[in-house]
N, C-alpha and C positions, 0 to 999 in steps of 0.2 A: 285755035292755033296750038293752045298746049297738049290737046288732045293729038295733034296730027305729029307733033313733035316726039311725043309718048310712042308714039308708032313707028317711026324714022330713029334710030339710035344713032345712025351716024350725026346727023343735023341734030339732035338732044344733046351728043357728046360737045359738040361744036357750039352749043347756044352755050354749056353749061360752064365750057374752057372760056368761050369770052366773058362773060357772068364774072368771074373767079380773077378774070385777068384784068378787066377793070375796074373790080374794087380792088385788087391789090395794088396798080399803079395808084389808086386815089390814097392808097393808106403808106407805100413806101415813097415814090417819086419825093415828095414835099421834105419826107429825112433826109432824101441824099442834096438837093439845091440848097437846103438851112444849113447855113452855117452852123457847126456847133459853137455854144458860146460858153466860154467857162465858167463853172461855176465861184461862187464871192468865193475868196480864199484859196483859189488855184492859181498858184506861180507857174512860170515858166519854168524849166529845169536849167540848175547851174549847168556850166562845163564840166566840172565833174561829174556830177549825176548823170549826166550825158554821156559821159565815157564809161561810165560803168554801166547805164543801160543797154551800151554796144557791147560791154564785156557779158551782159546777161544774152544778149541773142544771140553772140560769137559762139557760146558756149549751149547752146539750145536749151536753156533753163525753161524758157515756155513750150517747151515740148511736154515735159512735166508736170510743170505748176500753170494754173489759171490767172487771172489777172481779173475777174467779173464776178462779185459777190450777187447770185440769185436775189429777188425779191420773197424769199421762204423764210419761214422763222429757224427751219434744222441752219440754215445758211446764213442767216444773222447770229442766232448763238453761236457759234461755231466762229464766224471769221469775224463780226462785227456788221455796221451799217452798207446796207445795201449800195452800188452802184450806183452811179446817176451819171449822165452823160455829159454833162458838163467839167467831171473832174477829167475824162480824155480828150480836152479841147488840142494840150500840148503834145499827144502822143503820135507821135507819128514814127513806125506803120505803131496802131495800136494791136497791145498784146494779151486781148482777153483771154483765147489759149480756151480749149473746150475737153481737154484732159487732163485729169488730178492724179497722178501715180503717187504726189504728192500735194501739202493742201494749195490752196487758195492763198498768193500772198498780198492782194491789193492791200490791206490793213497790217500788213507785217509789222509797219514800224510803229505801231502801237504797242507792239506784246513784244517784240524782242530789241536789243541792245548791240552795241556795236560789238562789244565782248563777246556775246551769245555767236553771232554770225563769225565772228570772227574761229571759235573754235570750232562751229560747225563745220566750215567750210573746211577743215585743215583735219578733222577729225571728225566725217559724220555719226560714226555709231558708238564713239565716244563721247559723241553729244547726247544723240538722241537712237540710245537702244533700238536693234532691229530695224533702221534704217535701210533702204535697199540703195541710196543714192550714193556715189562715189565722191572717195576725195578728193578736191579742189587745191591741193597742195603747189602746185604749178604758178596758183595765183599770187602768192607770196613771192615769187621770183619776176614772174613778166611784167612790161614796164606800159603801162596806161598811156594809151594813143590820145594826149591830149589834144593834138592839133586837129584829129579830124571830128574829135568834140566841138572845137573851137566854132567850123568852118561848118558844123552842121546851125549851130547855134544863129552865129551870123546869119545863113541864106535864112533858115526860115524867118528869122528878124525881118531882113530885106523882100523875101518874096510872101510871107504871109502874115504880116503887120505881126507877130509875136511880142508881146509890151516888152522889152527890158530895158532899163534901164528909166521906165515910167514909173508911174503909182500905180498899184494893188490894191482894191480893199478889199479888209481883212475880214473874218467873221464877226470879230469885237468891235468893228466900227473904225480901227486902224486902216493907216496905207503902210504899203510894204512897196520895196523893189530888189529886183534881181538884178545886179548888174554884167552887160559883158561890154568886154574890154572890146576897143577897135582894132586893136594888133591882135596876132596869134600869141605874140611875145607877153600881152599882158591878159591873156588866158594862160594860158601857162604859170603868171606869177597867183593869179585868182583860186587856179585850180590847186598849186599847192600851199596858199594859203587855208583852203577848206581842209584838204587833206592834212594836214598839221590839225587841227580839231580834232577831226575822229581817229587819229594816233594816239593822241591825246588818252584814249578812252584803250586804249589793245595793249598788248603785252609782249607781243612776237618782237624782237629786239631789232632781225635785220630790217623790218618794213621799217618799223622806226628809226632805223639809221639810213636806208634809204630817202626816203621823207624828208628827212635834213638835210641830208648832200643835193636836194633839189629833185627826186626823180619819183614818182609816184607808181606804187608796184599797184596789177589790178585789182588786187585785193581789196584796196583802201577805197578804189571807184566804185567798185560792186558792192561795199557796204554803204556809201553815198546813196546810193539809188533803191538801194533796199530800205536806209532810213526814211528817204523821200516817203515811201507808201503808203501814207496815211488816211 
Protein backbone atom coordinates (compact mmCIF):
# COMPACT_ATOMS: atom_id res chain seq x y z
CA UNK A 1 0.00 0.00 0.00
CA UNK A 2 2.82 2.52 0.72
CA UNK A 3 4.53 1.63 -2.22
CA UNK A 4 1.37 2.38 -4.39
CA UNK A 5 0.79 5.53 -2.51
CA UNK A 6 4.65 6.58 -3.14
CA UNK A 7 3.48 6.50 -6.86
CA UNK A 8 0.09 8.47 -6.59
CA UNK A 9 1.07 12.08 -5.11
CA UNK A 10 -2.17 13.26 -5.06
CA UNK A 11 -3.58 10.21 -2.70
CA UNK A 12 0.13 10.52 -0.65
CA UNK A 13 -0.72 14.35 -0.34
CA UNK A 14 -4.21 13.37 0.97
CA UNK A 15 -3.12 10.32 3.31
CA UNK A 16 -0.36 12.71 4.63
CA UNK A 17 -2.98 16.03 5.23
CA UNK A 18 -5.11 13.52 7.16
CA UNK A 19 -2.07 11.97 9.19
CA UNK A 20 -1.23 15.65 10.23
CA UNK A 21 -4.92 16.54 10.69
CA UNK A 22 -5.67 14.10 13.24
CA UNK A 23 -2.99 14.13 15.39
CA UNK A 24 -3.43 17.75 15.67
CA UNK A 25 -7.24 17.64 16.54
CA UNK A 26 -5.90 14.87 19.13
CA UNK A 27 -3.27 17.44 20.48
CA UNK A 28 -5.39 20.79 20.13
CA UNK A 29 -9.29 20.03 20.47
CA UNK A 30 -8.78 18.70 24.41
CA UNK A 31 -7.06 22.72 25.12
CA UNK A 32 -9.86 24.55 23.62
CA UNK A 33 -13.16 22.15 25.85
CA UNK A 34 -10.64 22.44 29.26
CA UNK A 35 -11.52 24.88 31.01
CA UNK A 36 -8.54 26.89 31.88
CA UNK A 37 -8.21 26.71 35.55
CA UNK A 38 -6.21 29.28 37.47
CA UNK A 39 -3.50 29.02 38.79
CA UNK A 40 -3.02 29.23 43.29
CA UNK A 41 -2.65 32.78 43.67
CA UNK A 42 -4.37 34.26 40.63
CA UNK A 43 -7.23 36.81 41.55
CA UNK A 44 -9.69 38.14 39.72
CA UNK A 45 -9.05 41.69 38.48
CA UNK A 46 -10.41 44.75 40.68
CA UNK A 47 -12.65 47.35 38.95
CA UNK A 48 -9.93 49.42 38.56
CA UNK A 49 -7.53 47.20 37.13
CA UNK A 50 -10.32 46.49 34.88
CA UNK A 51 -10.68 49.91 33.68
CA UNK A 52 -7.26 50.35 33.19
CA UNK A 53 -6.88 47.19 31.20
CA UNK A 54 -9.66 48.85 28.89
CA UNK A 55 -7.45 51.95 29.11
CA UNK A 56 -4.43 49.58 27.82
CA UNK A 57 -6.44 48.21 24.75
CA UNK A 58 -8.25 51.64 24.15
CA UNK A 59 -4.95 52.76 23.44
CA UNK A 60 -3.39 49.72 21.48
CA UNK A 61 -0.43 49.30 24.05
CA UNK A 62 -0.48 45.52 22.85
CA UNK A 63 0.00 46.35 19.60
CA UNK A 64 3.56 46.89 20.94
CA UNK A 65 4.34 45.11 24.11
CA UNK A 66 3.63 41.31 24.46
CA UNK A 67 1.94 39.81 27.34
CA UNK A 68 3.64 35.92 27.15
CA UNK A 69 7.02 35.28 28.71
CA UNK A 70 8.69 32.31 26.28
CA UNK A 71 9.89 29.15 27.99
CA UNK A 72 13.91 30.27 26.84
CA UNK A 73 16.40 31.17 29.31
CA UNK A 74 17.34 34.78 27.00
CA UNK A 75 13.24 35.21 27.97
CA UNK A 76 13.43 34.42 31.52
CA UNK A 77 16.62 36.51 32.37
CA UNK A 78 15.30 39.29 30.58
CA UNK A 79 11.46 39.37 31.73
CA UNK A 80 11.45 36.83 34.67
CA UNK A 81 9.37 33.36 35.19
CA UNK A 82 7.93 31.88 32.24
CA UNK A 83 4.12 31.96 31.50
CA UNK A 84 1.83 29.37 32.61
CA UNK A 85 -1.77 29.28 31.52
CA UNK A 86 -3.23 29.30 34.44
CA UNK A 87 -2.33 32.80 35.35
CA UNK A 88 -4.75 33.96 32.05
CA UNK A 89 -7.72 32.08 33.65
CA UNK A 90 -9.27 35.88 34.22
CA UNK A 91 -8.16 37.47 30.99
CA UNK A 92 -10.64 37.89 28.72
CA UNK A 93 -9.97 38.67 25.39
CA UNK A 94 -6.33 37.60 26.44
CA UNK A 95 -3.38 39.76 25.50
CA UNK A 96 -0.31 37.78 24.73
CA UNK A 97 0.46 40.19 21.68
CA UNK A 98 3.23 38.42 19.38
CA UNK A 99 5.20 41.78 18.69
CA UNK A 100 7.91 43.63 20.93
CA UNK A 101 8.59 47.19 19.38
CA UNK A 102 8.89 47.23 23.00
CA UNK A 103 9.67 44.65 25.93
CA UNK A 104 7.51 42.09 27.31
CA UNK A 105 5.38 43.39 30.33
CA UNK A 106 3.67 40.25 31.85
CA UNK A 107 6.16 40.59 34.97
CA UNK A 108 6.32 44.62 34.87
CA UNK A 109 4.99 44.97 38.30
CA UNK A 110 7.90 43.32 39.53
CA UNK A 111 10.83 45.77 38.37
CA UNK A 112 8.85 48.91 38.07
CA UNK A 113 6.73 51.34 40.59
CA UNK A 114 3.96 53.48 40.45
CA UNK A 115 6.31 56.52 40.28
CA UNK A 116 8.51 54.98 37.46
CA UNK A 117 5.12 54.36 35.15
CA UNK A 118 3.85 57.28 36.26
CA UNK A 119 6.83 59.52 34.62
CA UNK A 120 7.16 57.38 31.86
CA UNK A 121 3.99 57.76 30.69
CA UNK A 122 3.97 61.62 30.72
CA UNK A 123 7.72 61.77 29.70
CA UNK A 124 9.01 58.63 27.72
CA UNK A 125 12.44 59.60 26.69
CA UNK A 126 12.83 61.44 29.84
CA UNK A 127 12.38 58.19 31.36
CA UNK A 128 14.02 56.08 29.39
CA UNK A 129 16.48 57.51 26.77
CA UNK A 130 16.00 56.70 22.98
CA UNK A 131 12.53 55.55 23.55
CA UNK A 132 10.53 55.45 20.26
CA UNK A 133 7.09 55.33 22.19
CA UNK A 134 4.96 58.45 22.59
CA UNK A 135 3.73 60.41 25.40
CA UNK A 136 0.76 59.57 27.25
CA UNK A 137 0.02 63.01 28.59
CA UNK A 138 -3.67 62.88 27.61
CA UNK A 139 -3.89 60.22 30.43
CA UNK A 140 -3.49 62.68 33.31
CA UNK A 141 -6.70 64.59 32.07
CA UNK A 142 -9.19 61.78 30.84
CA UNK A 143 -11.52 60.40 33.41
CA UNK A 144 -11.59 56.39 33.80
CA UNK A 145 -14.85 54.64 32.68
CA UNK A 146 -15.48 52.99 35.91
CA UNK A 147 -18.94 51.85 35.14
CA UNK A 148 -18.30 49.75 32.25
CA UNK A 149 -15.43 48.17 34.45
CA UNK A 150 -18.08 47.71 36.96
CA UNK A 151 -20.52 45.92 34.51
CA UNK A 152 -17.69 43.93 32.78
CA UNK A 153 -16.74 42.55 36.31
CA UNK A 154 -20.36 41.68 37.31
CA UNK A 155 -21.26 39.53 33.90
CA UNK A 156 -18.32 37.68 33.90
CA UNK A 157 -19.14 36.99 37.85
CA UNK A 158 -22.62 36.04 36.65
CA UNK A 159 -21.98 34.30 33.37
CA UNK A 160 -18.66 32.62 34.00
CA UNK A 161 -18.57 31.75 37.90
CA UNK A 162 -15.49 34.30 38.24
CA UNK A 163 -14.81 33.96 42.42
CA UNK A 164 -15.35 37.43 43.87
CA UNK A 165 -16.06 38.23 46.59
CA UNK A 166 -15.15 34.17 47.71
CA UNK A 167 -11.76 32.69 49.15
CA UNK A 168 -8.49 32.52 47.07
CA UNK A 169 -5.65 30.50 48.08
CA UNK A 170 -2.68 32.11 48.16
CA UNK A 171 0.84 30.74 47.39
CA UNK A 172 1.63 31.00 51.29
CA UNK A 173 -1.17 28.67 52.16
CA UNK A 174 -3.42 32.09 52.83
CA UNK A 175 -6.94 32.91 51.38
CA UNK A 176 -7.56 36.03 49.76
CA UNK A 177 -10.74 37.93 48.23
CA UNK A 178 -11.61 40.39 45.70
CA UNK A 179 -14.49 42.06 46.40
CA UNK A 180 -17.30 43.67 43.92
CA UNK A 181 -19.66 45.61 44.92
CA UNK A 182 -23.60 44.74 43.76
CA UNK A 183 -24.30 48.50 42.61
CA UNK A 184 -22.44 50.35 39.99
CA UNK A 185 -22.58 53.07 42.82
CA UNK A 186 -20.36 50.89 45.08
CA UNK A 187 -17.76 50.12 42.23
CA UNK A 188 -17.34 53.37 41.90
CA UNK A 189 -16.61 54.00 45.74
CA UNK A 190 -14.14 50.61 45.54
CA UNK A 191 -12.54 51.90 42.50
CA UNK A 192 -11.60 55.10 44.11
CA UNK A 193 -10.83 53.92 47.18
CA UNK A 194 -7.91 51.69 45.36
CA UNK A 195 -7.02 54.63 43.38
CA UNK A 196 -6.39 56.93 46.49
CA UNK A 197 -3.49 54.19 47.14
CA UNK A 198 -1.50 54.52 44.27
CA UNK A 199 -1.79 58.40 44.42
CA UNK A 200 -0.61 57.91 47.36
CA UNK A 201 2.69 56.81 45.65
CA UNK A 202 2.74 59.87 42.38
CA UNK A 203 3.48 63.19 42.52
CA UNK A 204 1.42 64.95 39.58
CA UNK A 205 -0.70 67.37 41.76
CA UNK A 206 -3.92 67.66 39.49
CA UNK A 207 -4.41 63.65 39.42
CA UNK A 208 -4.10 64.05 42.93
CA UNK A 209 -6.61 66.55 43.42
CA UNK A 210 -8.79 64.84 41.06
CA UNK A 211 -8.63 61.61 43.11
CA UNK A 212 -10.10 63.61 45.98
CA UNK A 213 -12.75 65.45 44.45
CA UNK A 214 -14.01 61.72 43.52
CA UNK A 215 -13.00 61.29 39.82
CA UNK A 216 -10.26 58.90 38.82
CA UNK A 217 -8.24 60.32 35.74
CA UNK A 218 -6.86 56.97 33.39
CA UNK A 219 -3.66 57.42 34.39
CA UNK A 220 -4.14 56.10 37.99
CA UNK A 221 -6.22 52.87 36.17
CA UNK A 222 -3.51 52.03 33.79
CA UNK A 223 -0.96 52.05 36.61
CA UNK A 224 -3.51 49.55 38.50
CA UNK A 225 -3.25 47.03 35.86
CA UNK A 226 0.21 47.54 35.07
CA UNK A 227 0.90 46.81 38.98
CA UNK A 228 -1.39 43.92 38.78
CA UNK A 229 1.43 42.04 36.23
CA UNK A 230 3.16 40.11 38.31
Amino acid sequence: MFHWLEKNPFFFTVAVFLVIAFAGLIMIVPNFVQQAQPLVGTKPYTVLELAGRQVYIKNDCNACHSQLVRPFKNETDRYGAYSKSGEYAYDRPFLWGSKRTGPDLMRVGNYRSTDWHENHMYDTRGTVPGSIMPNYKFLFVNTTDIDTAWAEAYTVQQIFAVPYNKDIPMRDGSKAQVKLAATVEGGRADALAEAKLITADMKTKSVKEAVEAGTVPEIVALIAYLNRLK
